[in-house]
Backbone as XML, in Angstrom:
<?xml version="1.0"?>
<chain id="A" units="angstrom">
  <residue number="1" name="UNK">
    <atom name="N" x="92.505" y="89.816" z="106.423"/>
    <atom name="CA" x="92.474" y="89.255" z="105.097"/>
    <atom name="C" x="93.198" y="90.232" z="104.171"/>
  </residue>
  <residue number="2" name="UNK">
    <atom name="N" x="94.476" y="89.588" z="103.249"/>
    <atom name="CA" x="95.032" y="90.388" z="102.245"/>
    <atom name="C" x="94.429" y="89.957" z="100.958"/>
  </residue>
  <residue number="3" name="UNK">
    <atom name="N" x="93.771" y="90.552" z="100.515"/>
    <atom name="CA" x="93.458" y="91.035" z="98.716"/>
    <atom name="C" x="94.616" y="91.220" z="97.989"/>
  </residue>
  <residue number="4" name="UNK">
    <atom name="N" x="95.652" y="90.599" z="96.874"/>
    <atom name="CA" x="96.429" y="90.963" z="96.766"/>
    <atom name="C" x="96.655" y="90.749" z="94.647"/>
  </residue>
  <residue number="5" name="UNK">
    <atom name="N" x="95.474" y="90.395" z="94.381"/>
    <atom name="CA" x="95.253" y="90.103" z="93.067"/>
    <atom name="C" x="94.905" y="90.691" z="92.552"/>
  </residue>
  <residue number="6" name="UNK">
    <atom name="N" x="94.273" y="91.980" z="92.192"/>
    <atom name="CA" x="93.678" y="93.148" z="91.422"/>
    <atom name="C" x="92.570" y="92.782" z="90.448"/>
  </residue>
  <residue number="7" name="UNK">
    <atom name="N" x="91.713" y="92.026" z="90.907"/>
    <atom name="CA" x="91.004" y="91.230" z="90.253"/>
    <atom name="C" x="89.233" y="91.399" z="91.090"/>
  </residue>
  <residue number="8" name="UNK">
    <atom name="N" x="88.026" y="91.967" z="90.539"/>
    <atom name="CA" x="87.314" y="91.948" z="90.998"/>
    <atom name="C" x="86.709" y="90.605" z="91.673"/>
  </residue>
  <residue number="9" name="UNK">
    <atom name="N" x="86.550" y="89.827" z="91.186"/>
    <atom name="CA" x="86.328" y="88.242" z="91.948"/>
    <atom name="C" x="87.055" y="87.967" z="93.127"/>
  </residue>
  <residue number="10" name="UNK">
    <atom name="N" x="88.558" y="88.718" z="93.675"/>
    <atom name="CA" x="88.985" y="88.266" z="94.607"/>
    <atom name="C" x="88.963" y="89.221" z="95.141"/>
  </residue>
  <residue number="11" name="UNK">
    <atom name="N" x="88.570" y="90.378" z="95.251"/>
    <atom name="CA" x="88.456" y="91.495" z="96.214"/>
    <atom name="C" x="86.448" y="90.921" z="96.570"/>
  </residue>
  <residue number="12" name="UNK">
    <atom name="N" x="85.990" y="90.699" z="95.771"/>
    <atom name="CA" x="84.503" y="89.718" z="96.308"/>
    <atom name="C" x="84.562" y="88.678" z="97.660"/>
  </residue>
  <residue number="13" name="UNK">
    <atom name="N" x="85.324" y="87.730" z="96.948"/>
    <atom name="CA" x="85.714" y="86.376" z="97.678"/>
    <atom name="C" x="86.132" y="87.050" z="99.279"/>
  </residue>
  <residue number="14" name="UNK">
    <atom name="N" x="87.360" y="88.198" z="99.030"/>
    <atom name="CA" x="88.423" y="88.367" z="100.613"/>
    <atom name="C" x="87.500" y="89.302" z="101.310"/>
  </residue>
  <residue number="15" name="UNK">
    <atom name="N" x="86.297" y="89.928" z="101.026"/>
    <atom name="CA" x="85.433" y="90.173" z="101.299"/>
    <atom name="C" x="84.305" y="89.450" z="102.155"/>
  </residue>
  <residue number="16" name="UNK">
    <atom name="N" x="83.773" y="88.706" z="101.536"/>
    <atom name="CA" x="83.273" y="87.253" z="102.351"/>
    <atom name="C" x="83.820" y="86.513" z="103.320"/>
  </residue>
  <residue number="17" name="UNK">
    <atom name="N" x="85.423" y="86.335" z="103.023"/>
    <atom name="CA" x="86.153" y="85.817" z="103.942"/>
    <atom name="C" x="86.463" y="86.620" z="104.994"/>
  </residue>
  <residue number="18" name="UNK">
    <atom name="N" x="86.062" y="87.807" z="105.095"/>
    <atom name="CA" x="86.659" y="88.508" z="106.304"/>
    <atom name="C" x="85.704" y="88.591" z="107.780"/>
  </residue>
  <residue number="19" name="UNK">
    <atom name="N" x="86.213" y="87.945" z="108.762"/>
    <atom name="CA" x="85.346" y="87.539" z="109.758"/>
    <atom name="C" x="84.474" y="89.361" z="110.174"/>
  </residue>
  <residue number="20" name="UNK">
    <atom name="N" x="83.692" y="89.449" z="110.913"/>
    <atom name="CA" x="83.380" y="90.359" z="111.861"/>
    <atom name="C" x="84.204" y="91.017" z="112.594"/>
  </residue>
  <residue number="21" name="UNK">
    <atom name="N" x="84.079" y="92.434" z="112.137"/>
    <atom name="CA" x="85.278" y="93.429" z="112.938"/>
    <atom name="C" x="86.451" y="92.836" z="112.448"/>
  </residue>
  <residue number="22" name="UNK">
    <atom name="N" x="86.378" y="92.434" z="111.333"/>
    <atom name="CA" x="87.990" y="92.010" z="110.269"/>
    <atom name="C" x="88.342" y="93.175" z="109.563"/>
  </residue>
  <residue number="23" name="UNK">
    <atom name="N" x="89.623" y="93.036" z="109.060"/>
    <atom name="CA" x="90.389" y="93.918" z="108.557"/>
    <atom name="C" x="90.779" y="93.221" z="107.065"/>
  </residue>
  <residue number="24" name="UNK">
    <atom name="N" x="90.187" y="94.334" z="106.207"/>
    <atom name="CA" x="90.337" y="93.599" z="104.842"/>
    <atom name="C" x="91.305" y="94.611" z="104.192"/>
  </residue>
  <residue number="25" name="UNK">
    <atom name="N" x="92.710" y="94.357" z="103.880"/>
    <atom name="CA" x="93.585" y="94.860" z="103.163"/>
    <atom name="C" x="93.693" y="95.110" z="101.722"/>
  </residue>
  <residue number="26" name="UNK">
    <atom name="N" x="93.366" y="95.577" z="100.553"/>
    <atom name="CA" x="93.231" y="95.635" z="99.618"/>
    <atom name="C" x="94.942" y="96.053" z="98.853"/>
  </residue>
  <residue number="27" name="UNK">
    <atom name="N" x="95.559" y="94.988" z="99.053"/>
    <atom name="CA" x="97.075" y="95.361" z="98.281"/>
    <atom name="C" x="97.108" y="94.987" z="96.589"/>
  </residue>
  <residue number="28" name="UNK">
    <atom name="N" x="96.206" y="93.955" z="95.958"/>
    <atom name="CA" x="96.086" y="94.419" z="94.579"/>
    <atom name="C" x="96.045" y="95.314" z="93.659"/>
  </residue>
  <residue number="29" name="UNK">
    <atom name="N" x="96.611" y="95.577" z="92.445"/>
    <atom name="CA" x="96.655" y="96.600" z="91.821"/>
    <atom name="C" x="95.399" y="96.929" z="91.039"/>
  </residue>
  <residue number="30" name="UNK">
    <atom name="N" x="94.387" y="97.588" z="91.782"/>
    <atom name="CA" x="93.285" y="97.976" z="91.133"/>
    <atom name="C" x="93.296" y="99.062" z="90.115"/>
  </residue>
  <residue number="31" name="UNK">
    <atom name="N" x="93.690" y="99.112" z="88.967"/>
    <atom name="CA" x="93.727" y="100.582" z="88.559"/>
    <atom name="C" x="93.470" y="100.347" z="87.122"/>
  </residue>
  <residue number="32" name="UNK">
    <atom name="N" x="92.767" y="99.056" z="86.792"/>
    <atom name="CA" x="92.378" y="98.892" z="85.289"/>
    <atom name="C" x="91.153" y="98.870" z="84.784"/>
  </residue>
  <residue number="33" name="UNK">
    <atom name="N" x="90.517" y="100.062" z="86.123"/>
    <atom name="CA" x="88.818" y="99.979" z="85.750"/>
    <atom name="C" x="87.799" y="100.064" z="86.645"/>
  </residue>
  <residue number="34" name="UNK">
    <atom name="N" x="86.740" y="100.407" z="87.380"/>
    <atom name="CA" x="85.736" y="100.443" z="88.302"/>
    <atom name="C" x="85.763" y="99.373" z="89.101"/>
  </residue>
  <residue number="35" name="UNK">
    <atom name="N" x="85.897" y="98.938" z="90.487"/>
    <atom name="CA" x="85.498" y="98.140" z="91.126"/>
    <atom name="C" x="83.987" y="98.237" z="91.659"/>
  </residue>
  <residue number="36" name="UNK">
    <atom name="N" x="83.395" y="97.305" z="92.227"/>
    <atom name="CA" x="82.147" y="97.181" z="92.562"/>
    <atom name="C" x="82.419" y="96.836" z="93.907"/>
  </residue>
  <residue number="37" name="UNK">
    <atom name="N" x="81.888" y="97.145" z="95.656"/>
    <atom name="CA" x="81.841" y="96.400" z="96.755"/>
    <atom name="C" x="80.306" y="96.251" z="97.108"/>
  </residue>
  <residue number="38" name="UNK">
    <atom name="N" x="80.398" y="94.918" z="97.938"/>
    <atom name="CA" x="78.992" y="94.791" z="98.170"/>
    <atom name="C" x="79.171" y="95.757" z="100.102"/>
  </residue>
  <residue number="39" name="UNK">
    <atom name="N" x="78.475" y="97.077" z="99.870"/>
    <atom name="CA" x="78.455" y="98.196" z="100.675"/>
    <atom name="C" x="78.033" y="97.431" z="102.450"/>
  </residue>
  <residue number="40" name="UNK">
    <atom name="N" x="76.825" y="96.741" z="101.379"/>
    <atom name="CA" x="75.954" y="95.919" z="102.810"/>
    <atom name="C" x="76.728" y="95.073" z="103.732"/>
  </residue>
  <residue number="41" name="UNK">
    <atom name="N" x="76.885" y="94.186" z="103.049"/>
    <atom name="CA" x="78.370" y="92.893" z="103.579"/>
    <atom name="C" x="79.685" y="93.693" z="104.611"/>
  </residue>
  <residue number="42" name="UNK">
    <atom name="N" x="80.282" y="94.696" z="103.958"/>
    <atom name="CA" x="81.079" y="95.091" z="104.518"/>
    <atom name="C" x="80.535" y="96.123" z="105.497"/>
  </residue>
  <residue number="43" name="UNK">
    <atom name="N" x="79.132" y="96.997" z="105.352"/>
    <atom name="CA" x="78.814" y="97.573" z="106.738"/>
    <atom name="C" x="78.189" y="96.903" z="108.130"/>
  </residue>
  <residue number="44" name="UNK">
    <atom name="N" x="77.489" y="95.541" z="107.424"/>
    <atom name="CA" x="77.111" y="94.408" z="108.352"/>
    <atom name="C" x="78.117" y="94.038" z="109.147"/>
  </residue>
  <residue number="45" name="UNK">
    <atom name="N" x="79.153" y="93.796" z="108.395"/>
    <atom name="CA" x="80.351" y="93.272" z="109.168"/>
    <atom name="C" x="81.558" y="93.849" z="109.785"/>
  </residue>
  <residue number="46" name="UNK">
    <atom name="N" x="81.408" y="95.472" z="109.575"/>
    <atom name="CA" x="81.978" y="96.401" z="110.623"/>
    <atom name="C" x="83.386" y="95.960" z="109.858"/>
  </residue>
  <residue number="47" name="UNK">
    <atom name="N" x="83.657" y="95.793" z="108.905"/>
    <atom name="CA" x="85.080" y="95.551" z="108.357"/>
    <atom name="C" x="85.689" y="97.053" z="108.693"/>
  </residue>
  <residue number="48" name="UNK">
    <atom name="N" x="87.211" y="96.669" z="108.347"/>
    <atom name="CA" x="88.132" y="97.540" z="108.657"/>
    <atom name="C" x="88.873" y="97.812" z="107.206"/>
  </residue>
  <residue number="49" name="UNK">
    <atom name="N" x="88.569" y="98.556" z="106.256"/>
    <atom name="CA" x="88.832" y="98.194" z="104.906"/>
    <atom name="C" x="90.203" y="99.585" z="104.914"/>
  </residue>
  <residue number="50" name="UNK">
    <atom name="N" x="91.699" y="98.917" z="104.666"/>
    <atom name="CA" x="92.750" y="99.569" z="104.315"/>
    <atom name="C" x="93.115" y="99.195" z="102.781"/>
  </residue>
  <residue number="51" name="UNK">
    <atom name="N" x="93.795" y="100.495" z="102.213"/>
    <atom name="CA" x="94.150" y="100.724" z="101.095"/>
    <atom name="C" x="95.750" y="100.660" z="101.022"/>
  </residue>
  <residue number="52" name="UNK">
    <atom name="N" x="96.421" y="99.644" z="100.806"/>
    <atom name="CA" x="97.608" y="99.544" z="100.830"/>
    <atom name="C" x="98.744" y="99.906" z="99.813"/>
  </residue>
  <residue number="53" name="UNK">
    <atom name="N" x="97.988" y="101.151" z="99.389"/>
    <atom name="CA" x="98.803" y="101.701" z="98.420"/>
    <atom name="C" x="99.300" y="102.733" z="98.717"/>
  </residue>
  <residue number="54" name="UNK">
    <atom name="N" x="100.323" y="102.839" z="99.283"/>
    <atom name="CA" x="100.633" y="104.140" z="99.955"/>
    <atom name="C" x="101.592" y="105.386" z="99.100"/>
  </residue>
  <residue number="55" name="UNK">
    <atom name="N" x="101.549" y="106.479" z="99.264"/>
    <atom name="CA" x="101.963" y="106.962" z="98.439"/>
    <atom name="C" x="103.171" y="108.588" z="99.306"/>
  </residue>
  <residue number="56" name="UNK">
    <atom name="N" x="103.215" y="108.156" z="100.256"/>
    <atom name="CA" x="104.163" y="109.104" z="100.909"/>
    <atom name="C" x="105.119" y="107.965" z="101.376"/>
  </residue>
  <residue number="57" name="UNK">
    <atom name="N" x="106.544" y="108.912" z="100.469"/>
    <atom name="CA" x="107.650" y="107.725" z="100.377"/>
    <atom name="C" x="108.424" y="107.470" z="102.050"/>
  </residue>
  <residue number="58" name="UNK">
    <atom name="N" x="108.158" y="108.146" z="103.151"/>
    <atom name="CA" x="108.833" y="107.392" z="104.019"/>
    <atom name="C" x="107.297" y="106.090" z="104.451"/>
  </residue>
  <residue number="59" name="UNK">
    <atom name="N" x="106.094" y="106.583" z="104.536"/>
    <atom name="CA" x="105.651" y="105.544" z="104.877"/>
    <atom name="C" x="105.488" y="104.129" z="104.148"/>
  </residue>
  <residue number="60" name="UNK">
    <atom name="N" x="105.730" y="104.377" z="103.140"/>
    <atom name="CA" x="106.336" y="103.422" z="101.927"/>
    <atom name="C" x="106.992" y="102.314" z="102.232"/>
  </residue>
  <residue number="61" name="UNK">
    <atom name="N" x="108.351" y="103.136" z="102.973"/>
    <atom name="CA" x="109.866" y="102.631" z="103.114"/>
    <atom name="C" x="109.392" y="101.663" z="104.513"/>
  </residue>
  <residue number="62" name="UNK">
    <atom name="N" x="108.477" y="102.295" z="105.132"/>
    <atom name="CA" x="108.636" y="101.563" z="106.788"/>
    <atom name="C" x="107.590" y="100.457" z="106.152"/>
  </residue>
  <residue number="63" name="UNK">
    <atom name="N" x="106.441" y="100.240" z="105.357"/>
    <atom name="CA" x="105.793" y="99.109" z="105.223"/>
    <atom name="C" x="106.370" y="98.343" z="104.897"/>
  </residue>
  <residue number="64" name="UNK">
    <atom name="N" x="107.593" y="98.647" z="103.794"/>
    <atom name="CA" x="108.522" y="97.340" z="103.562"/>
    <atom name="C" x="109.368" y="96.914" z="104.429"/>
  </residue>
  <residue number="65" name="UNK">
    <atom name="N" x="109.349" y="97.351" z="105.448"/>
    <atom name="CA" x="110.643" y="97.731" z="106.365"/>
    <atom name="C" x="109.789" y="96.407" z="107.731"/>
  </residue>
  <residue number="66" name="UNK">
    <atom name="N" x="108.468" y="96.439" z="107.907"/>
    <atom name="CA" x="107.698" y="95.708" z="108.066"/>
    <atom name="C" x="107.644" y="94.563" z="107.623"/>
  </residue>
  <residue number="67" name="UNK">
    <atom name="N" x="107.206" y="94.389" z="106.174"/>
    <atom name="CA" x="106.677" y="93.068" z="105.547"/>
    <atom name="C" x="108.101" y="91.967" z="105.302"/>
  </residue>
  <residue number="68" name="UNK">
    <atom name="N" x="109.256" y="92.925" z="105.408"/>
    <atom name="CA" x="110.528" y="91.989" z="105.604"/>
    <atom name="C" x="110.560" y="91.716" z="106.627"/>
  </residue>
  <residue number="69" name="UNK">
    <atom name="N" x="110.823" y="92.442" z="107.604"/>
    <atom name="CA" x="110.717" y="91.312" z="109.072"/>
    <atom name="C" x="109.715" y="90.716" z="109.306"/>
  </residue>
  <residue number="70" name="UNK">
    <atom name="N" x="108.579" y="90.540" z="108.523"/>
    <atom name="CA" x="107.360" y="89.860" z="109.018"/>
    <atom name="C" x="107.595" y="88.295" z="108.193"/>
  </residue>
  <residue number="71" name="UNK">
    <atom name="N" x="108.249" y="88.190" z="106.587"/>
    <atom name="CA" x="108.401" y="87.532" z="106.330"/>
    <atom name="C" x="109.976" y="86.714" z="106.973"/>
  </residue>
  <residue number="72" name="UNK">
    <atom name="N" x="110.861" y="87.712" z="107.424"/>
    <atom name="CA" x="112.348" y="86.951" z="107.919"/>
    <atom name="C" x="112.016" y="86.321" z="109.046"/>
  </residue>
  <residue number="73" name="UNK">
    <atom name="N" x="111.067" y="86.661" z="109.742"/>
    <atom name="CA" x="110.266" y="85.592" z="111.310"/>
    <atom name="C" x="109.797" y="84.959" z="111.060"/>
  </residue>
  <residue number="74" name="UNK">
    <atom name="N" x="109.004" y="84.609" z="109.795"/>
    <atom name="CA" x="108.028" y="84.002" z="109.612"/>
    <atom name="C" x="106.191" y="83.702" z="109.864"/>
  </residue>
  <residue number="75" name="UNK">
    <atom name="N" x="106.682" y="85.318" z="110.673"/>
    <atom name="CA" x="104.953" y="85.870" z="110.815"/>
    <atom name="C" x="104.341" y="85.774" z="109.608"/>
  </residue>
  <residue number="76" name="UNK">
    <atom name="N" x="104.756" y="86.081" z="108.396"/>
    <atom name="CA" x="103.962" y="85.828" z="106.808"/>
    <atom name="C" x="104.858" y="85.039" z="105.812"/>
  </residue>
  <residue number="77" name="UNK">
    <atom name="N" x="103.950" y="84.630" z="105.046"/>
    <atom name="CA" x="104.959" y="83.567" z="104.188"/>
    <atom name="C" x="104.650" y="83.763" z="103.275"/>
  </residue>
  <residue number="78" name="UNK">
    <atom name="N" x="104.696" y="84.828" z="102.069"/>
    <atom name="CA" x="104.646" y="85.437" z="101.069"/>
    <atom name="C" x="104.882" y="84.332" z="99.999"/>
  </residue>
  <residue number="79" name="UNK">
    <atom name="N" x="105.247" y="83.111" z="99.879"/>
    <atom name="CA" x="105.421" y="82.031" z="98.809"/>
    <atom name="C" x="104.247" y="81.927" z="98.470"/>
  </residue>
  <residue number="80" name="UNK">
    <atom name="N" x="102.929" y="82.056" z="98.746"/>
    <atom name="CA" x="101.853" y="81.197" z="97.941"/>
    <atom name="C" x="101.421" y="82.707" z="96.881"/>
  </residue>
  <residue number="81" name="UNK">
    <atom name="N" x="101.978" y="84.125" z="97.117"/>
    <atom name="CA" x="101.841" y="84.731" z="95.994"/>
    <atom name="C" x="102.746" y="85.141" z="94.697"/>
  </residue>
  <residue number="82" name="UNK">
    <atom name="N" x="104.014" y="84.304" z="95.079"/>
    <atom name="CA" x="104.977" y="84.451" z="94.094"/>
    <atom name="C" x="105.191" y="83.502" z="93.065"/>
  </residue>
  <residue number="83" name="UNK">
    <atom name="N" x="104.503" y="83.715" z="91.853"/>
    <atom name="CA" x="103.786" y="82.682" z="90.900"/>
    <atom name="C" x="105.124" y="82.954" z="89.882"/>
  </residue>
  <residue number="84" name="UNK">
    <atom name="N" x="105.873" y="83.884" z="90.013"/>
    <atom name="CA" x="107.243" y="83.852" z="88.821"/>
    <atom name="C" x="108.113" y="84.336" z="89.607"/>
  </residue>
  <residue number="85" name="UNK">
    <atom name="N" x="109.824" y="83.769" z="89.266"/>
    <atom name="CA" x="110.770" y="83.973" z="89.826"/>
    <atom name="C" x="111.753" y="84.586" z="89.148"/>
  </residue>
  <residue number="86" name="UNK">
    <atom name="N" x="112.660" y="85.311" z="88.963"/>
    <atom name="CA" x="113.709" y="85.912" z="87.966"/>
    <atom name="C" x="115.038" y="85.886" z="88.040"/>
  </residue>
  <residue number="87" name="UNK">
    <atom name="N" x="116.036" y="85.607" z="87.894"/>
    <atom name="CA" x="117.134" y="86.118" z="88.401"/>
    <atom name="C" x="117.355" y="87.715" z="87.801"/>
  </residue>
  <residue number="88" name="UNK">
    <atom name="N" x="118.475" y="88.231" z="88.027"/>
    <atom name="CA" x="118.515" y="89.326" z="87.824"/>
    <atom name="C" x="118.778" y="89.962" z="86.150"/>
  </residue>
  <residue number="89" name="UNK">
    <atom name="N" x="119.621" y="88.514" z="85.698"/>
    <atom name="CA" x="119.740" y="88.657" z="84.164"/>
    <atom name="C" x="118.186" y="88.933" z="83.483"/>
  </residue>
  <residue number="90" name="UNK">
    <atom name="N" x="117.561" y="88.211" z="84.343"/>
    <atom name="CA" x="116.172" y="88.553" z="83.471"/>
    <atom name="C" x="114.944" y="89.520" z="83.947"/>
  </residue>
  <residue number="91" name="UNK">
    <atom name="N" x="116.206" y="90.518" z="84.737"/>
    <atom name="CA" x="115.242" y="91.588" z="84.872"/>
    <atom name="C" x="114.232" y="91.822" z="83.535"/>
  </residue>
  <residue number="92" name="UNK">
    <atom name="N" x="114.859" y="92.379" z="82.713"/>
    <atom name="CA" x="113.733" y="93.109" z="81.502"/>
    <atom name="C" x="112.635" y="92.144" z="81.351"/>
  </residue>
  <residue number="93" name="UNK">
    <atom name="N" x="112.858" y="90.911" z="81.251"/>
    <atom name="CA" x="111.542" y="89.849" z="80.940"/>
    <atom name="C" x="110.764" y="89.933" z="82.383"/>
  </residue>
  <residue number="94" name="UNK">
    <atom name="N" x="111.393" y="90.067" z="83.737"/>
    <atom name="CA" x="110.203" y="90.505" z="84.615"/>
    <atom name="C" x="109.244" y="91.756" z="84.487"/>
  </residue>
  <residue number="95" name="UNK">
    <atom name="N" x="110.264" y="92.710" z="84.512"/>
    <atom name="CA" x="109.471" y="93.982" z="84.087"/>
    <atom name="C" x="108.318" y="94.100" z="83.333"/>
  </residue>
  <residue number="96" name="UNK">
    <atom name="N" x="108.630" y="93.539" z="81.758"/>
    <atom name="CA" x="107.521" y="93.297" z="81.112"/>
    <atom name="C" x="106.677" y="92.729" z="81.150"/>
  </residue>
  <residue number="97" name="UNK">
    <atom name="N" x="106.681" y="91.663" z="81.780"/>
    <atom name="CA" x="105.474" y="90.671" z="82.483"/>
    <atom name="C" x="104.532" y="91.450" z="83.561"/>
  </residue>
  <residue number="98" name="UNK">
    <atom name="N" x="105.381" y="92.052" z="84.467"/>
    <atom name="CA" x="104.935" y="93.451" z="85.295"/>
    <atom name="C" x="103.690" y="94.040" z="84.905"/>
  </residue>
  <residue number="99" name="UNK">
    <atom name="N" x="104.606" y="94.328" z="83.351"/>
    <atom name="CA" x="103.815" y="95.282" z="82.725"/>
    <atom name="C" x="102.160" y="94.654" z="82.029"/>
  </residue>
  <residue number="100" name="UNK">
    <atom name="N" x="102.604" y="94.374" z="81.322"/>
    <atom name="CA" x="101.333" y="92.894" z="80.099"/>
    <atom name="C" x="100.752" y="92.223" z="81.560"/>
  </residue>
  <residue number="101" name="UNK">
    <atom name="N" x="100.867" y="91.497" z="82.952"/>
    <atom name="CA" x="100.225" y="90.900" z="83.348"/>
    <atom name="C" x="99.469" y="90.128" z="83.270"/>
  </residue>
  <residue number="102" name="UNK">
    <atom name="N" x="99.531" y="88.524" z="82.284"/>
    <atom name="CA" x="99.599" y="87.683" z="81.813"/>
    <atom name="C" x="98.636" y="87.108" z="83.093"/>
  </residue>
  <residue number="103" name="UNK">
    <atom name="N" x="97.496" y="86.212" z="82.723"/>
    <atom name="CA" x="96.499" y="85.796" z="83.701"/>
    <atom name="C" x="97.017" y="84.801" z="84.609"/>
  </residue>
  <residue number="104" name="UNK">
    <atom name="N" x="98.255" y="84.037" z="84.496"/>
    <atom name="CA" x="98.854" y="83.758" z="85.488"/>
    <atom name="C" x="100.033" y="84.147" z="86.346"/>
  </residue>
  <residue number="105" name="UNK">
    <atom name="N" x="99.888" y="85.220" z="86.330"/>
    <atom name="CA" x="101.475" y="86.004" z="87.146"/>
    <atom name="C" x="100.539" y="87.047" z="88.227"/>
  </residue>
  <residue number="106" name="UNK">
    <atom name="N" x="100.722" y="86.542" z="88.955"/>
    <atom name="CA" x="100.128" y="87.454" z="90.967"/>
    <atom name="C" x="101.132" y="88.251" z="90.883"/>
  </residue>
  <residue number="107" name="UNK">
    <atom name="N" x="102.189" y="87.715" z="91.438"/>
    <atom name="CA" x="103.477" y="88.223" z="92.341"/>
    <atom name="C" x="104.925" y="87.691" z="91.841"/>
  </residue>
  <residue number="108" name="UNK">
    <atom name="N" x="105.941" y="88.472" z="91.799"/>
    <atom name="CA" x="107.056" y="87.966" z="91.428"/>
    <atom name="C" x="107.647" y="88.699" z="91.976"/>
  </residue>
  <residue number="109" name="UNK">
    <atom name="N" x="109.298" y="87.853" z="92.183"/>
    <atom name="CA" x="110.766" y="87.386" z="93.315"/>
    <atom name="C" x="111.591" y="88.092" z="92.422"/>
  </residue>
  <residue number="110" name="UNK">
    <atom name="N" x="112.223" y="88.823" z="92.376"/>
    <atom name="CA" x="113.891" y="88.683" z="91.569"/>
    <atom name="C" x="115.231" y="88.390" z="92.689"/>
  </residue>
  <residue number="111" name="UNK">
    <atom name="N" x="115.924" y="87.095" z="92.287"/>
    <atom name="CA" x="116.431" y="86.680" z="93.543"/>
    <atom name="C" x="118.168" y="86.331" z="92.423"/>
  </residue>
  <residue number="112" name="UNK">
    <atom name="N" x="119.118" y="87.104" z="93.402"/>
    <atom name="CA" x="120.568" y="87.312" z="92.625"/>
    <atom name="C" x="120.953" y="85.421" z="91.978"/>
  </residue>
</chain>
């Protein structure tokens, strides 16, 4: 299960959803405040809880290096989190949206 909303309600929810001896990925941007986990749930259920924020730049480079061939096969299909699209002229208006994170913007594309 990927968490990918930075949103306490859906790090709850992908929590629940994660079967026994599951692996719950936490790729949302948590960093606007205390999260809460329910300790019990996830030690009951032997989860596998990764932090997908990595911060040593070659292992960085190889996760993306990953999640592109995972999406160019079609092992993942990254469309149901890309809620805005940009071309490149409108970099600056992505950025800032980036930034402000507007209650409907997950994930966004900048595509030439």
């Amino acid at each position: 299960m990927i968490e990918a909303t930075r949103e306490q309600s859906t790090l709850n929810l992908a929590a629940e959803l994660t079967r026994v001896r599951g692996r719950l990925v936490i790729a949302g941007y948590h960093q606007d405040g205390t999260r809460t986990v329910n300790m019990q749930l996830w030690n009951w259920r032997g989860l596998d809880v990764i932090n997908a924020h990595e911060h040593n730049p070659e292992r960085y480079a190889e996760g993306l290096r990953t999640a592109i061939e995972a999406a160019a096969t079609g092992r993942f299909d990254p469309s149901p989190l890309l809620t805005h699209r940009f071309s490149l002229a409108e970099l600056p208006r992505a950025f800032d949206l980036m930034q402000s994170r507007p209650e409907d913007f997950l994930k966004a594309v900048v595509l030439p």
